[in-house]
PyMOL Python script that loads the backbone (N, CA, C, O; Angstrom):
from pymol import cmd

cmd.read_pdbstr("""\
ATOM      1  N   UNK A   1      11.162 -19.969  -2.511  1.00  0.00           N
ATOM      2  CA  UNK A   1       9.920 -19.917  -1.771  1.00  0.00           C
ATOM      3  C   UNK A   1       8.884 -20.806  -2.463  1.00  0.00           C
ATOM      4  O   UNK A   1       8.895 -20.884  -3.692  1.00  0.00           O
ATOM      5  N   UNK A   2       8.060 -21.427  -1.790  1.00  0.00           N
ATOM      6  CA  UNK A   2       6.973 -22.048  -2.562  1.00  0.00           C
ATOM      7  C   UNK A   2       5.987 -21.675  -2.770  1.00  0.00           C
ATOM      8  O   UNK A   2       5.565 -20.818  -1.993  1.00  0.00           O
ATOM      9  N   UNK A   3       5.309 -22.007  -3.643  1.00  0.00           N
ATOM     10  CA  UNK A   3       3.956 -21.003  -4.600  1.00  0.00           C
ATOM     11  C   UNK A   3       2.812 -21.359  -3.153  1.00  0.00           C
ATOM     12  O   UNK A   3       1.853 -20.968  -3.818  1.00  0.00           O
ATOM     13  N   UNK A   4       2.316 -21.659  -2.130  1.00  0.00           N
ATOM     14  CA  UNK A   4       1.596 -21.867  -1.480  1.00  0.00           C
ATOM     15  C   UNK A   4       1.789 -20.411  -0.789  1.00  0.00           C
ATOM     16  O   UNK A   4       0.888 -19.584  -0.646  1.00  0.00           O
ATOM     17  N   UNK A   5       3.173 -20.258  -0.379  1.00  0.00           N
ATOM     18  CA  UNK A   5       3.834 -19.027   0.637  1.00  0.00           C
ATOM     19  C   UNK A   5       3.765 -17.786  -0.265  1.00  0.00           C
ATOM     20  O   UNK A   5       3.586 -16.732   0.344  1.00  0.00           O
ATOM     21  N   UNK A   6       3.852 -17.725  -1.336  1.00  0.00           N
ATOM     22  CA  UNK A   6       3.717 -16.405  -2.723  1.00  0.00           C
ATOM     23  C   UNK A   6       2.658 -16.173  -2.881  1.00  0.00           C
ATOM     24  O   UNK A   6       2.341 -15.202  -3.568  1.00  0.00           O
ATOM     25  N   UNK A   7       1.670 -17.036  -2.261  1.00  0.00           N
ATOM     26  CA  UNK A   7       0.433 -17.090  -3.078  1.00  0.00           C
ATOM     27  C   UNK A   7      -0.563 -16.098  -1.905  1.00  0.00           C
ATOM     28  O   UNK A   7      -1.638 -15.510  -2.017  1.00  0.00           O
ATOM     29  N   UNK A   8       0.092 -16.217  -1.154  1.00  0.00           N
ATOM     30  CA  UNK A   8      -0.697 -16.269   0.906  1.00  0.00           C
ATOM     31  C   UNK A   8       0.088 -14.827   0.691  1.00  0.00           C
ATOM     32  O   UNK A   8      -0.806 -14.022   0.429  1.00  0.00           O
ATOM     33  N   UNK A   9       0.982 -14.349   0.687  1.00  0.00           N
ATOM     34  CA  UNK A   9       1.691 -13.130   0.428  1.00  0.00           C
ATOM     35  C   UNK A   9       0.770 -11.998  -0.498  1.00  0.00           C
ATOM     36  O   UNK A   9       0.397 -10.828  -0.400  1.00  0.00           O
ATOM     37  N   UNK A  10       0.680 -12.946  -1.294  1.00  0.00           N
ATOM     38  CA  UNK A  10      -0.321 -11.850  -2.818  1.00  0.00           C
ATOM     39  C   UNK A  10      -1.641 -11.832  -2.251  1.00  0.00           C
ATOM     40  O   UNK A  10      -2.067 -10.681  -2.158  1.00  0.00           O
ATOM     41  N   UNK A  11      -2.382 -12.659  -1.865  1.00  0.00           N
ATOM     42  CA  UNK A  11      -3.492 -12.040  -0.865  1.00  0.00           C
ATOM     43  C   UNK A  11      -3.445 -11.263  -0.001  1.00  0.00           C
ATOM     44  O   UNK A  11      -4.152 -10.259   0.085  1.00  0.00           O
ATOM     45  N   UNK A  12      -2.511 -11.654   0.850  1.00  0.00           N
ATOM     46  CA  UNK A  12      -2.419 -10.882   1.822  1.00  0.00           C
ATOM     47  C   UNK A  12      -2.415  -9.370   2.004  1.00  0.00           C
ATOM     48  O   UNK A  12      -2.924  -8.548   2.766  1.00  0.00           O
ATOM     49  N   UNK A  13      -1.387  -9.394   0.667  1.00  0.00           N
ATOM     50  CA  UNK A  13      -0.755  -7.934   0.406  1.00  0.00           C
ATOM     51  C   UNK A  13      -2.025  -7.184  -0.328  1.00  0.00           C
ATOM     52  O   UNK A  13      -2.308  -6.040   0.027  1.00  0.00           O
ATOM     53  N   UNK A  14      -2.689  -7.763  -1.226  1.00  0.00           N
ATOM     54  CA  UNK A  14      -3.778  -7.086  -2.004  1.00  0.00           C
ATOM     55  C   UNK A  14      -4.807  -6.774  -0.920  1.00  0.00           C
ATOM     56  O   UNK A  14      -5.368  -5.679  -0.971  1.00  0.00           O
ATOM     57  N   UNK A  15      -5.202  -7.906   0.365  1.00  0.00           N
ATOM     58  CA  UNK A  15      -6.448  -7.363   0.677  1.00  0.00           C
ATOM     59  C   UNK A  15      -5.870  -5.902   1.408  1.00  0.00           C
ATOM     60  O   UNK A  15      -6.436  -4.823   1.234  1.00  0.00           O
ATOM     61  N   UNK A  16      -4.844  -6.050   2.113  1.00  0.00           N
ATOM     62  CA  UNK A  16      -4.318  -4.665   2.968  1.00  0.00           C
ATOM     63  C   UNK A  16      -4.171  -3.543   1.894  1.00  0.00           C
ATOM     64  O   UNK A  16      -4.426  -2.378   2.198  1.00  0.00           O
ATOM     65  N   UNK A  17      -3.764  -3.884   0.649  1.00  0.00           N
ATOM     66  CA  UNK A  17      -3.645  -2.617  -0.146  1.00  0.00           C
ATOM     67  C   UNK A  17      -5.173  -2.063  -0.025  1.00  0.00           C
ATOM     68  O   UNK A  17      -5.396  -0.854   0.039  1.00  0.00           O
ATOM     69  N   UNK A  18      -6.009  -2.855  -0.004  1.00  0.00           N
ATOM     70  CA  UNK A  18      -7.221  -2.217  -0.892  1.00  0.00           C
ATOM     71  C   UNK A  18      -8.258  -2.039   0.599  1.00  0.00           C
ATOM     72  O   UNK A  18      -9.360  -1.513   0.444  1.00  0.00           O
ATOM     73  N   UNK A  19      -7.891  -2.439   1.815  1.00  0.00           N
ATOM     74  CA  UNK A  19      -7.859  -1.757   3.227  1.00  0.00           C
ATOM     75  C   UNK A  19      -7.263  -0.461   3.640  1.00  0.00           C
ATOM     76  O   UNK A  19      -7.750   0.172   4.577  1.00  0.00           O
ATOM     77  N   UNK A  20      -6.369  -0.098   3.066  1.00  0.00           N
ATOM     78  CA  UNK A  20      -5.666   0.728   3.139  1.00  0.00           C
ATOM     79  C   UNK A  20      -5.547   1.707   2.008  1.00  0.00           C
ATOM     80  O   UNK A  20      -4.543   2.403   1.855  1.00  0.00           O
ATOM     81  N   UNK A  21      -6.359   1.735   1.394  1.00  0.00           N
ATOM     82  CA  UNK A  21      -6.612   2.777   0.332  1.00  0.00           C
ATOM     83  C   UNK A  21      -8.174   3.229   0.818  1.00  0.00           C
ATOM     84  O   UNK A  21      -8.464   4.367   1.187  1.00  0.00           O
ATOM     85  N   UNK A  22      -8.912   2.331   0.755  1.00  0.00           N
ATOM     86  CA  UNK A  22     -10.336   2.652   1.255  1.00  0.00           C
ATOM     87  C   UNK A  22     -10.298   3.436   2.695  1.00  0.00           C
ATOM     88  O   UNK A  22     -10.808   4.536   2.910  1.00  0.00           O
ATOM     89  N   UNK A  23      -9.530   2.573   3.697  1.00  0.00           N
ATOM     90  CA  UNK A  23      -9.540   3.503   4.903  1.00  0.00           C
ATOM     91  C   UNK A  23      -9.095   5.258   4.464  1.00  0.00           C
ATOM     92  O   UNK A  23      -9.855   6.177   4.772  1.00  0.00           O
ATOM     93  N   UNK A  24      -7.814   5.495   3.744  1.00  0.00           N
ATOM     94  CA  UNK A  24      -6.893   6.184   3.546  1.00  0.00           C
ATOM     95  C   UNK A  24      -8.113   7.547   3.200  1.00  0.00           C
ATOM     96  O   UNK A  24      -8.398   8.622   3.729  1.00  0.00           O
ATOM     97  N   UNK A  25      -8.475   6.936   2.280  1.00  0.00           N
ATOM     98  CA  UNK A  25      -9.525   7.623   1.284  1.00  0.00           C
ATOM     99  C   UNK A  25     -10.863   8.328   2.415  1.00  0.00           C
ATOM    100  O   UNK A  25     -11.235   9.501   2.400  1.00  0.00           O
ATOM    101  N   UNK A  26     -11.408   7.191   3.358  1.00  0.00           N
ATOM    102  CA  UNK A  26     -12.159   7.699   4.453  1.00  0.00           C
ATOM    103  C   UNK A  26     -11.946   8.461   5.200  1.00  0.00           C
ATOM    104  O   UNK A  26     -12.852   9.244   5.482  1.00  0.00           O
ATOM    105  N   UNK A  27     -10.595   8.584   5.890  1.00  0.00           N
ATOM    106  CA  UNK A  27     -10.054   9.021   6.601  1.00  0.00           C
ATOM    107  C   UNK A  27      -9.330  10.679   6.054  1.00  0.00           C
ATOM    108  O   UNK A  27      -9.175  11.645   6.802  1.00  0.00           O
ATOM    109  N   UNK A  28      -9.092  10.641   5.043  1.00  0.00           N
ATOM    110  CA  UNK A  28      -9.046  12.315   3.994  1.00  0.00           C
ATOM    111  C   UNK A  28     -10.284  12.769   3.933  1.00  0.00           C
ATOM    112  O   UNK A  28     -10.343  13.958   4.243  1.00  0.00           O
ATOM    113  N   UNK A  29     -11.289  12.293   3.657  1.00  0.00           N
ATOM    114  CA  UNK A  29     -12.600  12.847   3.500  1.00  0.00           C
ATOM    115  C   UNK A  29     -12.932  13.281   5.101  1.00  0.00           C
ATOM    116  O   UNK A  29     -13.316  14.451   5.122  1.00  0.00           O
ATOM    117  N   UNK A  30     -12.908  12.890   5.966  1.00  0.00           N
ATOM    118  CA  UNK A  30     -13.190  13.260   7.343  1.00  0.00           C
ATOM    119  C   UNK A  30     -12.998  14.663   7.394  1.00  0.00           C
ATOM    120  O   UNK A  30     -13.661  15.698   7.324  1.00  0.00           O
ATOM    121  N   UNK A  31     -11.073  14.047   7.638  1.00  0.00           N
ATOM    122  CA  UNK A  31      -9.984  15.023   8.237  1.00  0.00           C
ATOM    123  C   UNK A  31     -10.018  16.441   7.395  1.00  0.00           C
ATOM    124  O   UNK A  31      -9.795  17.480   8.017  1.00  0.00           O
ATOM    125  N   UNK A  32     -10.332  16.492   5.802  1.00  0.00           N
ATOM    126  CA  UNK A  32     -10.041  17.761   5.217  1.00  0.00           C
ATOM    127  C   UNK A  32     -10.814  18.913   5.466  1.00  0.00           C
ATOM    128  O   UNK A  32     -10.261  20.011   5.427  1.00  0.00           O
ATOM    129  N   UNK A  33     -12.121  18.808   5.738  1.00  0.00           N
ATOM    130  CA  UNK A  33     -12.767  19.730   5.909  1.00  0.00           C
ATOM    131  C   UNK A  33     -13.965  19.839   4.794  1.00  0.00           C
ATOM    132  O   UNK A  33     -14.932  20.528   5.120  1.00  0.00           O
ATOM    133  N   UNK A  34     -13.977  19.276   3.633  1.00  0.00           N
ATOM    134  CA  UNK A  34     -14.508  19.759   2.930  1.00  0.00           C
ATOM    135  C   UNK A  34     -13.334  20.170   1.550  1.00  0.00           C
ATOM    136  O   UNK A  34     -13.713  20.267   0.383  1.00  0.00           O
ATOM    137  N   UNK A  35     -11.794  20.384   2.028  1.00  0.00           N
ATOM    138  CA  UNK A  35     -11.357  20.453   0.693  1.00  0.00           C
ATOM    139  C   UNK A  35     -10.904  19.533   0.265  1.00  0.00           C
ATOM    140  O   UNK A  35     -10.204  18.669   0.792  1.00  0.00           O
ATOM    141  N   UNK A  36     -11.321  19.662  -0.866  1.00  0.00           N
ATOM    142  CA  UNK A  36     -10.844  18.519  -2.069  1.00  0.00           C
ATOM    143  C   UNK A  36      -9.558  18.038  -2.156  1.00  0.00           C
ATOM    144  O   UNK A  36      -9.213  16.860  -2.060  1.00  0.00           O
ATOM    145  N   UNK A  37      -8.577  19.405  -2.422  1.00  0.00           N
ATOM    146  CA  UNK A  37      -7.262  18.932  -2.742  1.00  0.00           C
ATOM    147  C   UNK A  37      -6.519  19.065  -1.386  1.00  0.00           C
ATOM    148  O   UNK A  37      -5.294  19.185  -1.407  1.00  0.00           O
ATOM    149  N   UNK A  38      -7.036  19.055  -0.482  1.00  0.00           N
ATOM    150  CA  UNK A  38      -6.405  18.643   0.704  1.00  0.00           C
ATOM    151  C   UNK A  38      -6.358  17.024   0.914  1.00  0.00           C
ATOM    152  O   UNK A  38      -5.421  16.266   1.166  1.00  0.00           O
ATOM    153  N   UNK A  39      -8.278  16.723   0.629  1.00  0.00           N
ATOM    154  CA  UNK A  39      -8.073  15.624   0.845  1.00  0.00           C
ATOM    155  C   UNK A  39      -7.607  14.518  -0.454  1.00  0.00           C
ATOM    156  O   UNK A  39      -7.600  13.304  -0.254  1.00  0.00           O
ATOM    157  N   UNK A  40      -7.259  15.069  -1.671  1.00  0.00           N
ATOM    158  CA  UNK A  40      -6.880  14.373  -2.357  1.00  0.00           C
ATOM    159  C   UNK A  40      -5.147  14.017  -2.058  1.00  0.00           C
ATOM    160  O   UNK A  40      -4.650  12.910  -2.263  1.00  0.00           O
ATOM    161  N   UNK A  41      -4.468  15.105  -1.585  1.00  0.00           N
ATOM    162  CA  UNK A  41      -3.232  15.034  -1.302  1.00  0.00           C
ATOM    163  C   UNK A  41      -2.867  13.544   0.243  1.00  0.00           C
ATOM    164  O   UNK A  41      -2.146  12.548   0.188  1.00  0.00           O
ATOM    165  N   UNK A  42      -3.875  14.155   1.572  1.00  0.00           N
ATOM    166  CA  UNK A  42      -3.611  13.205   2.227  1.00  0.00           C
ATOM    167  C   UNK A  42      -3.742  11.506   2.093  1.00  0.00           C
ATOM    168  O   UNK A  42      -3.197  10.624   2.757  1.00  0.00           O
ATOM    169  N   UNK A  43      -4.820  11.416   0.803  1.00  0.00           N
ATOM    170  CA  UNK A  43      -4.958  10.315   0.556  1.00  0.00           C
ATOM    171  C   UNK A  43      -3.775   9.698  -0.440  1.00  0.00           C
ATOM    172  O   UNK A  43      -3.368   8.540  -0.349  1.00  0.00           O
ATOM    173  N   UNK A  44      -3.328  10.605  -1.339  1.00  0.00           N
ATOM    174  CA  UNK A  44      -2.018  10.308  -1.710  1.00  0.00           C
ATOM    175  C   UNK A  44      -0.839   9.880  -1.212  1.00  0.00           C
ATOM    176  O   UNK A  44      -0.079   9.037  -1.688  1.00  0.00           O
ATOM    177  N   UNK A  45      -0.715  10.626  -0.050  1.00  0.00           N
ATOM    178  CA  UNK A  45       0.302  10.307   1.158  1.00  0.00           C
ATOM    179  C   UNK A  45       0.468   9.018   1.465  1.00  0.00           C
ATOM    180  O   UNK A  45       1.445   8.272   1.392  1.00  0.00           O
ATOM    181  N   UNK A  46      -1.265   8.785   2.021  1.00  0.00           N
ATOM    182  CA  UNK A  46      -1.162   7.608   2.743  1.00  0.00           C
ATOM    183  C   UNK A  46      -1.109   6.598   2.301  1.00  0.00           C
ATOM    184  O   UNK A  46      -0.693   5.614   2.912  1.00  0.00           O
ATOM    185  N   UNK A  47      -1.687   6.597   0.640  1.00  0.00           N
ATOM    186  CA  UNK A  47      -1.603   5.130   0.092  1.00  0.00           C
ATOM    187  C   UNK A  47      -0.201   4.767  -0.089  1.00  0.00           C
ATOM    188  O   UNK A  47       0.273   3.648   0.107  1.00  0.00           O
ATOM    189  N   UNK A  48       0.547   6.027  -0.560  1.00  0.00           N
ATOM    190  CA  UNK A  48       2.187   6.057  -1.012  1.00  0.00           C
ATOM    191  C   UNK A  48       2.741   5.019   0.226  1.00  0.00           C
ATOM    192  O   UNK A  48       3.033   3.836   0.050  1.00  0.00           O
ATOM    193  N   UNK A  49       2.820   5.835   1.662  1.00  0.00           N
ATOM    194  CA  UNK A  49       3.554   5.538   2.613  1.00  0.00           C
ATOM    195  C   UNK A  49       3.037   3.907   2.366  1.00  0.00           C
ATOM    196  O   UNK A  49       3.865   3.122   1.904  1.00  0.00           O
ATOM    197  N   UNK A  50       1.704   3.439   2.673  1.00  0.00           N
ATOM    198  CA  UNK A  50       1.441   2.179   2.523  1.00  0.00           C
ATOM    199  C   UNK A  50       2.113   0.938   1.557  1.00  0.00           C
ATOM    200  O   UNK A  50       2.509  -0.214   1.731  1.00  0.00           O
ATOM    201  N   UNK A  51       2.021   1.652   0.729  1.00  0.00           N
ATOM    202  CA  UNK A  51       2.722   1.371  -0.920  1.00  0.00           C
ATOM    203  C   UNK A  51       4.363   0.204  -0.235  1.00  0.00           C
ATOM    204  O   UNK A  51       4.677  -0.984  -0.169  1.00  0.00           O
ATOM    205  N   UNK A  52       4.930   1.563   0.120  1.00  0.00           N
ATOM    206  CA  UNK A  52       6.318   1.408   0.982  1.00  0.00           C
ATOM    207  C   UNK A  52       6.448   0.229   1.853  1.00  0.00           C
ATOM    208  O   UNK A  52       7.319  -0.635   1.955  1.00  0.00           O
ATOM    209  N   UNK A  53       5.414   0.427   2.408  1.00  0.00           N
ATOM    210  CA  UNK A  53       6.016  -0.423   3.699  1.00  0.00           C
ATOM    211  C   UNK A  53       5.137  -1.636   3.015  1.00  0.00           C
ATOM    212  O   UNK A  53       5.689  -2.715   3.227  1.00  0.00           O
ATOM    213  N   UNK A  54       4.336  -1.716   2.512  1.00  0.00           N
ATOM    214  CA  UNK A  54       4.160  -3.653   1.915  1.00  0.00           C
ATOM    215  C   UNK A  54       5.036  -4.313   0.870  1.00  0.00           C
ATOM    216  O   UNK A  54       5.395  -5.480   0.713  1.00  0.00           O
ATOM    217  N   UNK A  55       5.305  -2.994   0.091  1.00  0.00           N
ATOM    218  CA  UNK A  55       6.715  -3.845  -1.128  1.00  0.00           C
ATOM    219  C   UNK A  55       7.568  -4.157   0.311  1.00  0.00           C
ATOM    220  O   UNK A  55       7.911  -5.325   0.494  1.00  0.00           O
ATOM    221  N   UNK A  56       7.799  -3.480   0.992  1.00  0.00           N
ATOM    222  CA  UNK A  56       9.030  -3.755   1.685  1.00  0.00           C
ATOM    223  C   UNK A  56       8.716  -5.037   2.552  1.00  0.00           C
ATOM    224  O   UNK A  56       9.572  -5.899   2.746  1.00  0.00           O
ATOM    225  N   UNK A  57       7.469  -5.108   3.048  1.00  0.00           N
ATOM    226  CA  UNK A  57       7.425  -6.370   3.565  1.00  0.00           C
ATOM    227  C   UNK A  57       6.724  -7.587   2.493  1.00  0.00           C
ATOM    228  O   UNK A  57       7.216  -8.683   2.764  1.00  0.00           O
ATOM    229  N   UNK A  58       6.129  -7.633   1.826  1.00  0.00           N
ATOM    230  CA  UNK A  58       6.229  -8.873   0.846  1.00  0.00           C
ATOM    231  C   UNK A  58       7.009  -9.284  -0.343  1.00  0.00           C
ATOM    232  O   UNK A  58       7.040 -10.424  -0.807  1.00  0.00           O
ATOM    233  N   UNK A  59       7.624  -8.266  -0.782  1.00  0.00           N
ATOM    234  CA  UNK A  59       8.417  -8.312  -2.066  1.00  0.00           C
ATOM    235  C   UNK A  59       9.328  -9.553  -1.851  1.00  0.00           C
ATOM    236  O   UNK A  59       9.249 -10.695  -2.302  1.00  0.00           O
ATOM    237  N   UNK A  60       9.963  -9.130  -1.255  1.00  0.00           N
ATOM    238  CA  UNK A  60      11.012 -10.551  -0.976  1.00  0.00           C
ATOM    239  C   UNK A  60      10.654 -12.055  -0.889  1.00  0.00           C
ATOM    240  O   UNK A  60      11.258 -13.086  -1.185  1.00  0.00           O
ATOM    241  N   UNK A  61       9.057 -11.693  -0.204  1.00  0.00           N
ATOM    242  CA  UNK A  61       8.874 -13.240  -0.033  1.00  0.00           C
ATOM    243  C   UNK A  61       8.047 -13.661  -1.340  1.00  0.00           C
ATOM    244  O   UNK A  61       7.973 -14.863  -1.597  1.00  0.00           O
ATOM    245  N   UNK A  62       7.410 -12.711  -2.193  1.00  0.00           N
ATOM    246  CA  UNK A  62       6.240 -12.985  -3.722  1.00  0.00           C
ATOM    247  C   UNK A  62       7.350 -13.166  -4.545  1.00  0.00           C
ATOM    248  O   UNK A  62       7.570 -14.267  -5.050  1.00  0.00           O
ATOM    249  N   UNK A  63       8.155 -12.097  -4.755  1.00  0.00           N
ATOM    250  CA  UNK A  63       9.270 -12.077  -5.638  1.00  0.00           C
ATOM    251  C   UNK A  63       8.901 -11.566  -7.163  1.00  0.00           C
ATOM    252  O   UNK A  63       9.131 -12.066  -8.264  1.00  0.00           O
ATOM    253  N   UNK A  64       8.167 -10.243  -6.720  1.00  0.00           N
ATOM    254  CA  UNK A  64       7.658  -9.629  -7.789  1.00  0.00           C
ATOM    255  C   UNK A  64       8.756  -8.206  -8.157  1.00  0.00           C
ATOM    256  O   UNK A  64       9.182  -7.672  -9.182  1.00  0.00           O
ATOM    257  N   UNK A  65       8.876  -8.026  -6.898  1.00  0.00           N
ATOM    258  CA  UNK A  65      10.149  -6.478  -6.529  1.00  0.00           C
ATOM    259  C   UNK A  65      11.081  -7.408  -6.157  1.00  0.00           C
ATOM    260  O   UNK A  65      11.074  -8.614  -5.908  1.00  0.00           O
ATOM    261  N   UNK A  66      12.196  -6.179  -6.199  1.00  0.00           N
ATOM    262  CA  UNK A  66      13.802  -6.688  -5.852  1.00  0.00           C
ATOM    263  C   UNK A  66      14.310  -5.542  -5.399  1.00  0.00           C
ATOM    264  O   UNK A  66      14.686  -4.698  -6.213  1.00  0.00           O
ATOM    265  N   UNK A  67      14.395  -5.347  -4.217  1.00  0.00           N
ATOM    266  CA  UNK A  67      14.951  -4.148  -3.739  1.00  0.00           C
ATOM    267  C   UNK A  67      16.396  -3.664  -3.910  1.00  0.00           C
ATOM    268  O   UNK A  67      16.875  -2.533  -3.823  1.00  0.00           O
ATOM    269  N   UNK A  68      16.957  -4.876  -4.183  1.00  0.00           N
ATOM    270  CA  UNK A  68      18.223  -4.557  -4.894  1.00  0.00           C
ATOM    271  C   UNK A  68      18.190  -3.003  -5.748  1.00  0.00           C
ATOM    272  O   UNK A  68      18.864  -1.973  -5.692  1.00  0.00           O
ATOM    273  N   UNK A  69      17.223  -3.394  -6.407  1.00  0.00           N
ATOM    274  CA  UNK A  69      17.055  -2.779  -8.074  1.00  0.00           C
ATOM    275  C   UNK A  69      16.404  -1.271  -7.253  1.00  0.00           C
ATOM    276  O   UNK A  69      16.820  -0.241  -7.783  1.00  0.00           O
ATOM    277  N   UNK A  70      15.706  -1.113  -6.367  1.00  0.00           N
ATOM    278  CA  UNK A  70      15.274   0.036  -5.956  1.00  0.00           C
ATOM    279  C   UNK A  70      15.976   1.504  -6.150  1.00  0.00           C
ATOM    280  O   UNK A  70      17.120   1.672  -6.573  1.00  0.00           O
ATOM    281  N   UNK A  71      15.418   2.132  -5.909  1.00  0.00           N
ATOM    282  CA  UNK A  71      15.985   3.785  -6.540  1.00  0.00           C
ATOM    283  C   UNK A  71      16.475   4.323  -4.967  1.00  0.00           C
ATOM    284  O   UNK A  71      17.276   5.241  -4.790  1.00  0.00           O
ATOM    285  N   UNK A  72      15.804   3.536  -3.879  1.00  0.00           N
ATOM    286  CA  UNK A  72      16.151   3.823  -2.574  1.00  0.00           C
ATOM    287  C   UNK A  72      17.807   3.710  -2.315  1.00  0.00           C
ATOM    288  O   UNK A  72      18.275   3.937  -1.199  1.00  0.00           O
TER     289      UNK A  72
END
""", "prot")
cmd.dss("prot")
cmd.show_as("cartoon", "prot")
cmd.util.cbc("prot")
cmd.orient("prot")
């Protein structure tokens, strides 16, 4: 892959991580009610699930992960 395409990947992937933690985080505070470790848990969830599905879609092309190597 060329460092132009790795490079567009690692942005990419960082700004959505940090979209997707902030939303995640907004969106627990709404939904919990007021509890804490409710909403600390859903925000856990969601960054996790997020987590998932961007290694899975940029890893291959940054070449930072190797899913080979995964525990999956």
């Amino acid at each position: 892959m060329s460092l132009k395409r790795q490079l567009a990947a690692e942005a990419l992937g960082t700004g959505l991580l940090i979209a997707g933690v902030v939303g995640s985080g907004i969106m627990a505070e709404s939904l919990s009610g007021g509890n804490i470790g409710l909403a600390l848990l859903a925000n856990t969830v969601a960054t996790g699930a997020l987590l998932v599905v961007l290694i899975s879609m940029f890893g291959p092309i940054s070449g930072h992960t190797s899913t080979r190597r995964s525990v999956w």
